[in-house]
C-alpha positions as CSV (number, residue, x, y, z in Angstrom):
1,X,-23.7,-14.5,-24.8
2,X,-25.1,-11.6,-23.1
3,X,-26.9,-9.2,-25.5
4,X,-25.6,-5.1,-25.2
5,X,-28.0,-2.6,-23.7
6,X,-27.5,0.5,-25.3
7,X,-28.4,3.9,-22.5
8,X,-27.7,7.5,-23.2
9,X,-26.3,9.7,-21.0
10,X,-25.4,13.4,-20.6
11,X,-22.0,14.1,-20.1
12,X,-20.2,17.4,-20.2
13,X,-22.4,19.1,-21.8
14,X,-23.1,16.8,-25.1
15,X,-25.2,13.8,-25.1
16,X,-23.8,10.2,-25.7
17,X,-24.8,6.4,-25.4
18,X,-23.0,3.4,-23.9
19,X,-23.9,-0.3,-24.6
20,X,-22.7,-2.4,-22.3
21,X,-24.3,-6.0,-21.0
22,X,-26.7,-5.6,-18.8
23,X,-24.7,-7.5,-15.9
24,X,-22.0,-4.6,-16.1
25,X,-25.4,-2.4,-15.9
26,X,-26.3,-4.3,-12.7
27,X,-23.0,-3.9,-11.0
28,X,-22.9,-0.2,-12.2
29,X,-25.9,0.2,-10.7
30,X,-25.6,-1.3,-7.4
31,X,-22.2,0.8,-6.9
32,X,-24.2,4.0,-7.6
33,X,-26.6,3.2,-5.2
34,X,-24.2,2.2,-1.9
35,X,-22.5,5.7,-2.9
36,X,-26.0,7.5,-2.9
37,X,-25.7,9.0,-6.7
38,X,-27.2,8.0,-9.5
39,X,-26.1,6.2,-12.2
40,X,-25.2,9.3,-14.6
41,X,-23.8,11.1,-11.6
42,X,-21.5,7.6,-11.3
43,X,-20.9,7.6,-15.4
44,X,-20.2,11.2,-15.4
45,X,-17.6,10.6,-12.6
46,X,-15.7,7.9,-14.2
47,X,-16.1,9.8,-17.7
48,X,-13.9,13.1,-15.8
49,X,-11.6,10.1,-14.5
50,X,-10.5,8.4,-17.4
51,X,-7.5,8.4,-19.5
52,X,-8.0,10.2,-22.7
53,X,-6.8,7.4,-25.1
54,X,-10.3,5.1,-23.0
55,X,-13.0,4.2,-24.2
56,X,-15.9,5.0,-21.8
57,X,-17.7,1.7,-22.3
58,X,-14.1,0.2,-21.3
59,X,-13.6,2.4,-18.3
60,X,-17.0,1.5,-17.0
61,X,-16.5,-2.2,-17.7
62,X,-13.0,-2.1,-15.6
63,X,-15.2,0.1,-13.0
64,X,-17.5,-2.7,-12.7
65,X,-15.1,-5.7,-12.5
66,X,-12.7,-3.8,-9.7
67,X,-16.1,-3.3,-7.6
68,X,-16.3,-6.6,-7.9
69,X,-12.7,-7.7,-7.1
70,X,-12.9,-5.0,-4.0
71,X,-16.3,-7.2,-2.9
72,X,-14.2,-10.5,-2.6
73,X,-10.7,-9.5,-1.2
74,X,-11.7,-9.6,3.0
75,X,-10.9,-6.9,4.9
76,X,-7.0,-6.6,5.7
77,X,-5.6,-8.6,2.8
């Protein structure tokens, strides 16, 4: 089982850390960089974007998995 990587972040203002496993890290990070933002500017994002009952560790993790979805449904389907 994949060990959690813990990183803090600054988000609105107050500073706050995420542990997630380092493959949801990888993804994370490889979407941040095909939009040309970094990785806090792509957690801040989805932090503004989630529902207020989410955890951001969850939102991030369902981030990660739909890039990946996206990534294997071809073009028109």
């Amino acid at each position: 089982m994949s060990q959690l990587e813990k990183r803090s972040f600054s988000l609105a203002g107050h500073r706050t850390s995420v542990a997630l496993e380092v493959p949801f890290w990888r993804v994370l990070q490889a979407m941040a960089d095909r939009q040309n933002r970094s990785l806090a500017q792509l957690i801040a994002a989805t932090d503004r974007d989630r529902a207020p009952t989410q955890g951001l560790a969850s939102a991030l993790r369902l981030l990660a998995l739909e890039s990946l979805l996206d990534a294997e449904t071809p073009c028109g389907n």
